[in-house]
VOPA-603707 format. One line per 4 residues: their letters; for each residue x negated, y negated, z of N, C-alpha, C, O. Coordinates in steps of 0.2 Angstrom, whole numbers, plus 2048, in hexadecimal, padded with zeros to 3 digits. Last residue first. Layout:
BEGIN
a) X/Y/Z/X/Y/Z/X/Y/Z/X/Y/Z; ...
***
This chain:
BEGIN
xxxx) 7E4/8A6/7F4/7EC/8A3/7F3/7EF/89E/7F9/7F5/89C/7F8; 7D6/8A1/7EF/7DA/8A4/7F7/7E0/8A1/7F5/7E1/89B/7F4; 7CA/8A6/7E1/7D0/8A0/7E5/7D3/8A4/7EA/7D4/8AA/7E9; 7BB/8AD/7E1/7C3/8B0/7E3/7C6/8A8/7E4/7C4/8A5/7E9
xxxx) 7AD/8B0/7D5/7B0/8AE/7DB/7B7/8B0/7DB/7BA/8B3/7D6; 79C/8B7/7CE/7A3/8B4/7CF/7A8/8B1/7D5/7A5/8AF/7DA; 791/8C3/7C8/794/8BD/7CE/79C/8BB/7CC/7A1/8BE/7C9; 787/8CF/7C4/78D/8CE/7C5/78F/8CA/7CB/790/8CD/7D1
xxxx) 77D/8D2/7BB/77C/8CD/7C0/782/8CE/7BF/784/8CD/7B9; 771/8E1/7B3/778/8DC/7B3/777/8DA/7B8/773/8DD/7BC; 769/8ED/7AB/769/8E8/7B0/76E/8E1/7B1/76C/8DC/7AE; 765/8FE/7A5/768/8F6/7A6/76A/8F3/7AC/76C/8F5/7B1
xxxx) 756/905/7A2/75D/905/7A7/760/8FE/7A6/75C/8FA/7A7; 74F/908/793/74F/90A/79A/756/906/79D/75B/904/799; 759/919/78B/754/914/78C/752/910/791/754/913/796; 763/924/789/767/91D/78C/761/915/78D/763/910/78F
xxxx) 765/92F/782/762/929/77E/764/922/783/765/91C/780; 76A/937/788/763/93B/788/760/934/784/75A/934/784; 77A/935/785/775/937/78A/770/93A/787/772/93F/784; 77B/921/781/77E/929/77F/778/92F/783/772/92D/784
xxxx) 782/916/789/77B/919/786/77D/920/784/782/923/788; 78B/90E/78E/78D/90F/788/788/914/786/78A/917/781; 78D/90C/7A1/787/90B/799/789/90E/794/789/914/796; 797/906/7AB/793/90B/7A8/790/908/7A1/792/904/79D
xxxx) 7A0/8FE/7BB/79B/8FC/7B3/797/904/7B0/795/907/7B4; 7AC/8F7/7C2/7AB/8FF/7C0/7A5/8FC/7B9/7A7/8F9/7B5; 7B6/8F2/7CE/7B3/8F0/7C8/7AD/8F6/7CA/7AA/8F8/7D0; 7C4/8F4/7D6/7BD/8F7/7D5/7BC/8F4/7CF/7C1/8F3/7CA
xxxx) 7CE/8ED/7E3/7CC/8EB/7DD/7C5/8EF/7DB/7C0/8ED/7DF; 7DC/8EF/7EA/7D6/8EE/7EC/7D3/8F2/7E7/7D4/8F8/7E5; 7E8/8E3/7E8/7E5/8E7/7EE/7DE/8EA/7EE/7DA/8E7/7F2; 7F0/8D8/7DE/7E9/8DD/7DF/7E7/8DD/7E6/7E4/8D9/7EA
xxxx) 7F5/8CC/7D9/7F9/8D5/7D9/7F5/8D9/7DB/7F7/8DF/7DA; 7EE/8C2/7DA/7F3/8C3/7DF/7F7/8CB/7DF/7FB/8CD/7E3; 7E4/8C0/7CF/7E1/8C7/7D3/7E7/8C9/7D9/7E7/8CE/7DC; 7E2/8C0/7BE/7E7/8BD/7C4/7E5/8C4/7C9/7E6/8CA/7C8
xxxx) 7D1/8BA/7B8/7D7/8C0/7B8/7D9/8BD/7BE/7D7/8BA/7C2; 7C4/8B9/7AA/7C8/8B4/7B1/7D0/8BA/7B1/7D3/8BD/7AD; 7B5/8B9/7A8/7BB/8BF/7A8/7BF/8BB/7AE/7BE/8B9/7B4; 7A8/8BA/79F/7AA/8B6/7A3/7B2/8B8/7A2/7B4/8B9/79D
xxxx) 797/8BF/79B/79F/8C0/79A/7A1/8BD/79D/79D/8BD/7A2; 789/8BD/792/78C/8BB/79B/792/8BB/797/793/8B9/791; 77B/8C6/788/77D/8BD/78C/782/8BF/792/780/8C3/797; 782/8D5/783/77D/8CF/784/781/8CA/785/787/8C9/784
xxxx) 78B/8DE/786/784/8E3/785/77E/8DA/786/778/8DA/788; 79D/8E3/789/798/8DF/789/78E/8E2/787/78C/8E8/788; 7AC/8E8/789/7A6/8E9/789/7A1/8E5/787/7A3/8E3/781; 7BB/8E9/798/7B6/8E5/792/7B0/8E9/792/7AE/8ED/796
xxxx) 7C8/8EB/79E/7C3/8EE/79D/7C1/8EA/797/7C5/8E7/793; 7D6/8E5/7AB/7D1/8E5/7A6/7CC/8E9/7A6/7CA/8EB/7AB; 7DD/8F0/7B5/7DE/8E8/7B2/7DA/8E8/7AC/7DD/8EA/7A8; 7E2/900/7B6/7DF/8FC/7B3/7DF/8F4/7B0/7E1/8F2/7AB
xxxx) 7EB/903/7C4/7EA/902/7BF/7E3/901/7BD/7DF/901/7C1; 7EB/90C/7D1/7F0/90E/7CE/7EE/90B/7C6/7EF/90F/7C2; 7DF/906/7DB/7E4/90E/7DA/7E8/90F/7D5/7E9/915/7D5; 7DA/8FC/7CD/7DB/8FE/7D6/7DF/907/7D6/7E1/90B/7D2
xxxx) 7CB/8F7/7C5/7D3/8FB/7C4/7D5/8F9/7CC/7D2/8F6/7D0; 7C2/8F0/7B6/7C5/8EF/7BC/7CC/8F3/7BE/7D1/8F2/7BB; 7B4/8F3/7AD/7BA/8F5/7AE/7BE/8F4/7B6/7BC/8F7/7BB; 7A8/8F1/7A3/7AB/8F0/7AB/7B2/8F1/7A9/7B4/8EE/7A4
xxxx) 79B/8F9/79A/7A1/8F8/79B/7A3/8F6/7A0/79F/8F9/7A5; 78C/8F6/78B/791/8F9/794/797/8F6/793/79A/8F3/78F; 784/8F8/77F/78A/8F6/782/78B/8FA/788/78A/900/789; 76E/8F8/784/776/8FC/780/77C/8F7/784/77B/8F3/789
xxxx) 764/8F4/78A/764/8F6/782/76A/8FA/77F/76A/8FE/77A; 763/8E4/792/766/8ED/793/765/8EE/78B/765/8E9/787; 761/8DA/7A1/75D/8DF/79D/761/8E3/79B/764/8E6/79F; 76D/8D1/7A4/765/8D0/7A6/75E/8D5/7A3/758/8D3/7A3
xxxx) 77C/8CA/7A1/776/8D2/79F/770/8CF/7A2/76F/8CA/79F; 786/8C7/7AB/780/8C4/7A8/77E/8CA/7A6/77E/8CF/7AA; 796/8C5/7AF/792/8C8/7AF/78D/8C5/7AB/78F/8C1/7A7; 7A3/8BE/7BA/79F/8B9/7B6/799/8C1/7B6/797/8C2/7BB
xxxx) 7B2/8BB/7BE/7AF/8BF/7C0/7AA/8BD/7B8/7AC/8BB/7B2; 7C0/8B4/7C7/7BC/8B2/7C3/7B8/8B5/7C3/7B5/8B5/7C9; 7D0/8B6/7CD/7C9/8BA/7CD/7C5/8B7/7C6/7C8/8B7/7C0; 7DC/8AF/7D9/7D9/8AE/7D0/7D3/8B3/7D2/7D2/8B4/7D8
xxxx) 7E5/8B1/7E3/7E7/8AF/7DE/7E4/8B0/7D7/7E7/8B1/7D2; 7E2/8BD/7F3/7DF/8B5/7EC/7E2/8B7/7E6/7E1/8BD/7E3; 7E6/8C6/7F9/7E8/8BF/7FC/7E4/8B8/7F7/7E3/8B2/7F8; 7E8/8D2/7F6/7ED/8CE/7F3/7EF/8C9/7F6/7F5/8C6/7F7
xxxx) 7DC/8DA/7FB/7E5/8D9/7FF/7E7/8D3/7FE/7E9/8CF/802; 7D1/8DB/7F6/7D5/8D5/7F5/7DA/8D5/7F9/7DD/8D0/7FB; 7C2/8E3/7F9/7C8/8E3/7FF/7CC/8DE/7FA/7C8/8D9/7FB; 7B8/8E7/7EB/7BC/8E3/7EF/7C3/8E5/7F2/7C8/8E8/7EF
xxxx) 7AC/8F0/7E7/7B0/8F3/7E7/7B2/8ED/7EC/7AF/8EE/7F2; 7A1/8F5/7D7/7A2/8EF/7DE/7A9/8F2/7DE/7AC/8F4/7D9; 797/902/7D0/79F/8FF/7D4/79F/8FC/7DA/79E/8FE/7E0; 792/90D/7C3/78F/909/7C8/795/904/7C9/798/903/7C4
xxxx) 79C/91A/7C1/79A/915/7BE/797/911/7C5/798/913/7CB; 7A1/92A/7BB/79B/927/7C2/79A/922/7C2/794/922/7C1; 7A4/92D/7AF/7A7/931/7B6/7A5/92E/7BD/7A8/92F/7C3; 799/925/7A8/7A1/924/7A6/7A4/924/7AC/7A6/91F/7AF
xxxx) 78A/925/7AC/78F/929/7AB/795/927/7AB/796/925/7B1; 77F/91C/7AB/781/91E/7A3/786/924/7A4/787/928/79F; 780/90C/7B8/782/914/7B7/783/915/7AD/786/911/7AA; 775/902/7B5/77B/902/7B5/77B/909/7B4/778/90C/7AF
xxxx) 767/8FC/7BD/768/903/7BC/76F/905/7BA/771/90A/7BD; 76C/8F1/7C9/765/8F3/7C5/765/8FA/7C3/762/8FE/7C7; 775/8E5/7CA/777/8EB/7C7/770/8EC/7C5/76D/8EA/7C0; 777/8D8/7D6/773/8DC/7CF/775/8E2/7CF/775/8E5/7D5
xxxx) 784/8CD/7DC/783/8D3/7DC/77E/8D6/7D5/781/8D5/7D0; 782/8BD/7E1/782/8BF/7DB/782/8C8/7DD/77E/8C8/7E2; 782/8AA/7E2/780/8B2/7E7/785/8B6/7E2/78B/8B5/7E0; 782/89E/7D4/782/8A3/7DC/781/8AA/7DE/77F/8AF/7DB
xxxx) 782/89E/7C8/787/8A3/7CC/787/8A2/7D0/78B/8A4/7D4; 77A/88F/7C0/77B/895/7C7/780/895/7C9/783/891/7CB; 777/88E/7B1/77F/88E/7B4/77A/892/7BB/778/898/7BB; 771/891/7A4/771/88A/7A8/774/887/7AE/775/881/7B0
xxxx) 76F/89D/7A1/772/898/79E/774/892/7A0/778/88E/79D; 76F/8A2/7B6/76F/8A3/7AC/772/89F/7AA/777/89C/7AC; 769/8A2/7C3/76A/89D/7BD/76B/89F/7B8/766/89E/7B4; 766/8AE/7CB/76E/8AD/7C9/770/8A6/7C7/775/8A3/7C8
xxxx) 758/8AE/7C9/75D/8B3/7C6/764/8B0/7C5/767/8B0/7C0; 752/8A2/7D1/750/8A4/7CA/754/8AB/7C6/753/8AD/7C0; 75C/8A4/7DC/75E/8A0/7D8/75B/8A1/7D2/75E/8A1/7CD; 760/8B0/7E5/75B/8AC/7E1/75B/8AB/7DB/75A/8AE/7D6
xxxx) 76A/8B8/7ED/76A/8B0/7EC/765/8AD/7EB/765/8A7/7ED; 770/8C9/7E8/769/8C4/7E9/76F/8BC/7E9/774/8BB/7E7; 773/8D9/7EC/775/8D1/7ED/770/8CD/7EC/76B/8CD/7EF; 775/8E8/7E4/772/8E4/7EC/774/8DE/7E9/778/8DE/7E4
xxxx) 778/8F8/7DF/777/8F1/7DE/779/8EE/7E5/77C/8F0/7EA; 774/906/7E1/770/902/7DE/774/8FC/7DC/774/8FC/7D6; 780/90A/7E7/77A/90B/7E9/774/906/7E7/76F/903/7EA; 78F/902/7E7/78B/90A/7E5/782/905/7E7/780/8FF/7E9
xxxx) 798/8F9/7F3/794/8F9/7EC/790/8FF/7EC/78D/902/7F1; 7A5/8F0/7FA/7A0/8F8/7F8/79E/8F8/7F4/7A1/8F6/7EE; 7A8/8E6/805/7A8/8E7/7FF/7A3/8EA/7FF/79D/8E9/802; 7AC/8DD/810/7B0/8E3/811/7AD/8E6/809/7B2/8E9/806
xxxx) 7B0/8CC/80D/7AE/8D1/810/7B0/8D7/810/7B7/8D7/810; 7A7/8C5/7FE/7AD/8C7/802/7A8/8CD/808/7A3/8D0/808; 79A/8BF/7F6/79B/8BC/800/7A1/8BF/803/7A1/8BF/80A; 79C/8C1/7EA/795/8C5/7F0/797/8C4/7F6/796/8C7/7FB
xxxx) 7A6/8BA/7E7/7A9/8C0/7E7/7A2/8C3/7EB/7A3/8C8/7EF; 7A9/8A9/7ED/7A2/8AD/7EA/7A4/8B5/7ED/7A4/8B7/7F3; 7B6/8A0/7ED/7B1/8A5/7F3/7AE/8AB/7EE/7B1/8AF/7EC; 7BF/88F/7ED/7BB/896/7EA/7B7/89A/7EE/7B5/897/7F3
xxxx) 7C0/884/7F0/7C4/889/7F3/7C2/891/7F3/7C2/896/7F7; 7B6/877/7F5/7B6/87A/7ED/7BC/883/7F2/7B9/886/7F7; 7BA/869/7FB/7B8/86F/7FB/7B9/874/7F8/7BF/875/7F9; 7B6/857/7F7/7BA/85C/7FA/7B7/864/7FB/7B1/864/7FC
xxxx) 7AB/853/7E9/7B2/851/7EC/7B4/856/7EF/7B6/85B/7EB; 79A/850/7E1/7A0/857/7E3/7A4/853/7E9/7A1/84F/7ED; 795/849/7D5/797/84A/7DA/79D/850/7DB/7A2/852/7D8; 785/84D/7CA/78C/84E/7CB/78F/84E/7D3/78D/852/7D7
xxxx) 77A/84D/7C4/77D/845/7C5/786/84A/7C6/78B/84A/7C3; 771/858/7C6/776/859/7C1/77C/853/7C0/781/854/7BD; 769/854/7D0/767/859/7C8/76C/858/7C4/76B/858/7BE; 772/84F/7D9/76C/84C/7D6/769/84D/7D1/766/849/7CD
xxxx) 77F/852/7E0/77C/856/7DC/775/852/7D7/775/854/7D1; 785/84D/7EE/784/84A/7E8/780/851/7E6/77E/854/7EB; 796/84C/7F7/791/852/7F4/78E/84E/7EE/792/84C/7EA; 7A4/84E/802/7A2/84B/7FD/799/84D/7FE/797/84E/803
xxxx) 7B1/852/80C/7A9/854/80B/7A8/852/803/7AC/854/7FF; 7BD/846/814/7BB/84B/80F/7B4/84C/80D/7B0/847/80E; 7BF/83F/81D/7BD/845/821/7BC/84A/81C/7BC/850/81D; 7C3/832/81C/7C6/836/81B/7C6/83D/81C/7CB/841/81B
xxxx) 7B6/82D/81E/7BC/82A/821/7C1/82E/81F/7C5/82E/824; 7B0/834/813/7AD/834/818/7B2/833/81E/7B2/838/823; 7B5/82F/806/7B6/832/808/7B3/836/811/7B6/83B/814; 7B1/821/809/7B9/820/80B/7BA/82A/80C/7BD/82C/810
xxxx) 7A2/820/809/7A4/81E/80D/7AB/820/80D/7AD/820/813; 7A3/828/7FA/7A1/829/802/7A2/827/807/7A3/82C/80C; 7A9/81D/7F2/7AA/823/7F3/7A9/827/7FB/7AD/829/800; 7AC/80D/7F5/7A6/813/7F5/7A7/819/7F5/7A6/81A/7FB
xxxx) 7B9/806/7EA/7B5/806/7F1/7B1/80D/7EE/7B1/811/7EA; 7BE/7FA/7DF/7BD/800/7DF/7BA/800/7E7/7B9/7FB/7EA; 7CD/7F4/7D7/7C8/7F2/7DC/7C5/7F9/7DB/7C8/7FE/7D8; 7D0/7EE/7C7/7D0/7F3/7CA/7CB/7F3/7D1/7C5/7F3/7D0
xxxx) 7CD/7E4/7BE/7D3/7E1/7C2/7D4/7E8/7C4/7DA/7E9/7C3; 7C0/7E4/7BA/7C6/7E5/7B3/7CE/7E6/7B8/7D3/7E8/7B6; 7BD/7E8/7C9/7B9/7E8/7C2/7BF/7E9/7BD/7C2/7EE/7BD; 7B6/7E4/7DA/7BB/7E4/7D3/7B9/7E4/7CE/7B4/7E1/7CC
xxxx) 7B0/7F0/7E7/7B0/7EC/7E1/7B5/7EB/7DD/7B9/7F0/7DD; 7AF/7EB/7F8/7B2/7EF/7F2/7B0/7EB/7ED/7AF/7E5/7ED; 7A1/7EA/7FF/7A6/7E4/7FF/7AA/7EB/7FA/7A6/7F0/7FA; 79B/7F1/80E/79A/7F2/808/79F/7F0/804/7A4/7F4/805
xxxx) 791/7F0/81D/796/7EE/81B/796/7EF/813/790/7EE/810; 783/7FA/824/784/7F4/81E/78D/7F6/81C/78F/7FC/81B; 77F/804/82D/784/7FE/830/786/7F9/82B/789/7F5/82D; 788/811/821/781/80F/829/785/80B/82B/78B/80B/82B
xxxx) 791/809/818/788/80E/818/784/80B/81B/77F/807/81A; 7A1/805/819/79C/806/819/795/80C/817/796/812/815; 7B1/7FC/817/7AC/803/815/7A4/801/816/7A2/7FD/812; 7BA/7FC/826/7B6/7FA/821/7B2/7FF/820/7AF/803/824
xxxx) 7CB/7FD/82D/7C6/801/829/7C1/7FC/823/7C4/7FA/81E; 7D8/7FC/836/7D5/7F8/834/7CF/7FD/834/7CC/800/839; 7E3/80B/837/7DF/808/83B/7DB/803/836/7DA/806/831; 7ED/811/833/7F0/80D/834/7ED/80A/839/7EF/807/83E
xxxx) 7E6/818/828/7EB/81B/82C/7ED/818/831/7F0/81B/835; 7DD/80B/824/7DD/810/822/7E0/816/829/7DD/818/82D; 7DC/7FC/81E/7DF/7FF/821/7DF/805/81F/7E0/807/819; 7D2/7ED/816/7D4/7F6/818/7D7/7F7/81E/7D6/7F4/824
xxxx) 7D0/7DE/80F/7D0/7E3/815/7D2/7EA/813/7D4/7EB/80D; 7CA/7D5/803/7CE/7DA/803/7CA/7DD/80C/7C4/7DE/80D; 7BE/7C9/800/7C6/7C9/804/7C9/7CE/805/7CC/7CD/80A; 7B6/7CD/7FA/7B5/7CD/800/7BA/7CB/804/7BA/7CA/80A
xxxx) 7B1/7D6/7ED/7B5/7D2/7EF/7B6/7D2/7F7/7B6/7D8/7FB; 7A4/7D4/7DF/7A6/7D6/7E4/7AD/7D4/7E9/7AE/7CE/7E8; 7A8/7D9/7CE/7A9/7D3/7D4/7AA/7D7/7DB/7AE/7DB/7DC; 79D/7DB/7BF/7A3/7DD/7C4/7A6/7D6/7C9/7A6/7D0/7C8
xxxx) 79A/7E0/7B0/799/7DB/7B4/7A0/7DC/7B9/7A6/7DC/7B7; 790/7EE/7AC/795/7EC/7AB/795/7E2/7B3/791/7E1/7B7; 784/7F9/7A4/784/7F3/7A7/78A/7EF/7A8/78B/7ED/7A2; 784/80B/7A6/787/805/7A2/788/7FE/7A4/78E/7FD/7A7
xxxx) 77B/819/7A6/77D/813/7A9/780/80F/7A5/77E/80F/79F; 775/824/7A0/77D/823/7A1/780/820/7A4/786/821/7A5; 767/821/79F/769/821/797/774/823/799/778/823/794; 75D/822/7A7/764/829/7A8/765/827/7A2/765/82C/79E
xxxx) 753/81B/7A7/752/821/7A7/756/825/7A6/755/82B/7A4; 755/80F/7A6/755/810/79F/753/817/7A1/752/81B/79C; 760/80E/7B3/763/80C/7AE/760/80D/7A7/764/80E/7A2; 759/81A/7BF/757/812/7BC/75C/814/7B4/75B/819/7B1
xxxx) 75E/820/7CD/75E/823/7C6/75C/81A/7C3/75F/816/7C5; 75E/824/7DB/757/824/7D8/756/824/7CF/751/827/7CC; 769/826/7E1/769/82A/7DD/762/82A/7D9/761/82E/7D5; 772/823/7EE/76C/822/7EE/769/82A/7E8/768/830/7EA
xxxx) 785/821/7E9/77F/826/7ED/777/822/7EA/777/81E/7E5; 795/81D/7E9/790/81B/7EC/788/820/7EE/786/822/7F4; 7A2/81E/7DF/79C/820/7E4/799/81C/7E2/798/819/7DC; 7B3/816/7E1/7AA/813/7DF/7A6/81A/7E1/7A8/81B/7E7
xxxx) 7C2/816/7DB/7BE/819/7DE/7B6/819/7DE/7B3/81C/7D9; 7CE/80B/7DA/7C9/810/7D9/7C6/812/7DD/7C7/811/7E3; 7DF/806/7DA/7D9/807/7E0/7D4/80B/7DD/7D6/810/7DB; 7E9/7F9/7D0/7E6/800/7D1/7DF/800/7D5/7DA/7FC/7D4
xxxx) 7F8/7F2/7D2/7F1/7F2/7D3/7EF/7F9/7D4/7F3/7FD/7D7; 806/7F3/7CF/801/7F2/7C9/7FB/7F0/7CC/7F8/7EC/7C8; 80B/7F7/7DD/808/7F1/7D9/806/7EF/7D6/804/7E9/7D7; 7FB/802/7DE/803/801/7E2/805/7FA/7DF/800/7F6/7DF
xxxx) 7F6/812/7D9/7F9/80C/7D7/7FF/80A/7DB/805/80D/7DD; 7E6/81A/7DB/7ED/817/7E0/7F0/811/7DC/7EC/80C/7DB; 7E0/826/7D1/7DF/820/7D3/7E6/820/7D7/7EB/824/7D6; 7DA/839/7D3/7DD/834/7D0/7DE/82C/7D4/7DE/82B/7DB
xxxx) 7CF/83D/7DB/7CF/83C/7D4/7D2/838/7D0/7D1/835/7CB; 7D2/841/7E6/7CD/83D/7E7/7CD/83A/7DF/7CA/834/7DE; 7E2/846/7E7/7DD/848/7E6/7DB/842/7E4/7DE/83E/7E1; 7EA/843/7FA/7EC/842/7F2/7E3/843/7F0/7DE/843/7F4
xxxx) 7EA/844/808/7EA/84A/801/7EC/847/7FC/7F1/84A/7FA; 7E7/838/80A/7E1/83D/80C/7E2/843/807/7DE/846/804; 7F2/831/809/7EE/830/805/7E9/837/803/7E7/83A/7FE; 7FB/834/816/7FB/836/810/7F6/835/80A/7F6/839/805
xxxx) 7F8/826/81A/7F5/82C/81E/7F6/830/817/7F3/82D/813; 7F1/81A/810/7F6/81C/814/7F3/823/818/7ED/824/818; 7E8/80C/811/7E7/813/80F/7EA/817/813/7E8/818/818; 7ED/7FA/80B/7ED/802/813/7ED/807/80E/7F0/808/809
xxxx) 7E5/7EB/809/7E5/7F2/807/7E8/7F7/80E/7E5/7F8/814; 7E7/7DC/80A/7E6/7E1/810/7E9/7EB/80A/7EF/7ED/809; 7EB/7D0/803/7E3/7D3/801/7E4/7D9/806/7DE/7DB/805; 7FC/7D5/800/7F6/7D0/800/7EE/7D2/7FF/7EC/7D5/7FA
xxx) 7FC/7E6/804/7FD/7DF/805/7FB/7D8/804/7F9/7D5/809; 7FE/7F6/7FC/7F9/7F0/7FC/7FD/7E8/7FF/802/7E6/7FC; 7FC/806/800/800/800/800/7FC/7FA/800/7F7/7F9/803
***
């Protein structure tokens, strides 16, 4: 709600997403970050000189307490630009108890808390014998992308009847399954197959680069994903190697 120069950031606000703007009165609220990013104008090449205004009449109200935005003890005026006020990212989420995240390698801010949960991190999950877990980053970076914490497959089963098998508790409490494989070494097509007692949801084959398998997992109790080698027996060469990551939305 806007009065005069006195802005109130209602209680409700907090969940509205960080992304989209407040229009109250054909005025519109932006949103400024603010981070110490060590990036110089002819270095980034995605800065763009713009001419602004700081404004120092505008007050704050934020849940029906008088609020200035700050870094540390510096006061930090909001900005105007093209008749849009903006304030500091950090500073308002901060005041509103949202986790805000700069990423300096990849100039990207992260807003809130990602819901997602890293299929290596569930608990209660069975895995055949040779495959382990890793969180090093020189592996579970492919194609420019870190999976994160990751299950490796060293040796994919060449029996059909025996397949090398993560095995998730889902008790049909997440909604989406994103499931992300990488080849890492292999000289033949393999296969994953996902079933539970009664079905098969999907089967795919793959042999090179990273498959990416998005699946509704709310009907799903408790889910085997099943991999085997295509190799024909006495020709299977040496053993393949897959990185299988991914994550779960919580319904």
């Amino acid at each position: 709600m806007i009065e005069g120069d006195m802005i109130k950031l209602e209680k409700g606000f907090t969940n509205m997403s960080m992304k989209k703007k407040l229009t109250t009165l054909g005025i519109t609220l932006g949103i400024l970050a603010t981070f110490t990013a060590g990036v110089s104008v002819g270095a980034s090449g995605t800065l763009k000189e713009i001419k602004a205004h700081l404004d120092k009449g505008k007050t704050f109200e934020l849940n029906g307490e008088s609020w200035t935005p700050r870094n540390q003890d510096v006061v930090l005026e909001p900005i105007v630009y093209q008749g849009t006020t903006y304030l500091p990212l950090r500073s308002l989420a901060e005041a509103l108890n949202v986790p805000v995240e700069y990423d300096a390698a990849k100039q990207k801010i992260k807003i809130g808390v990602d819901p997602r949960i890293p299929i290596a991190e569930l608990d209660g999950v069975k895995t055949s014998s040779n495959i382990t877990k890793t969180n090093d980053k020189a592996i579970t970076t492919q194609f420019g992308e870190d999976l994160g914490i990751s299950f490796i497959i060293d040796g994919v089963s060449t029996n059909k009847d025996e397949p090398s098998e993560i095995v998730f508790d889902l008790d049909k409490k997440y909604i989406y399954l994103e499931l992300v494989i990488t080849v890492l070494d292999a000289d033949t097509e393999m296969t994953v197959v996902a079933r539970d007692n009664k079905w098969v949801h999907f089967g795919n084959h793959f042999e090179k680069g990273k498959l990416r398998i998005g699946y509704r997992a709310d009907i799903v109790d408790d889910l085997r994903l099943q991999f085997y080698s295509e190799a024909e027996p006495g020709k299977e060469g040496r053993p393949d190697k897959i990185l299988v990551s991914g994550t779960v939305k919580p319904i």
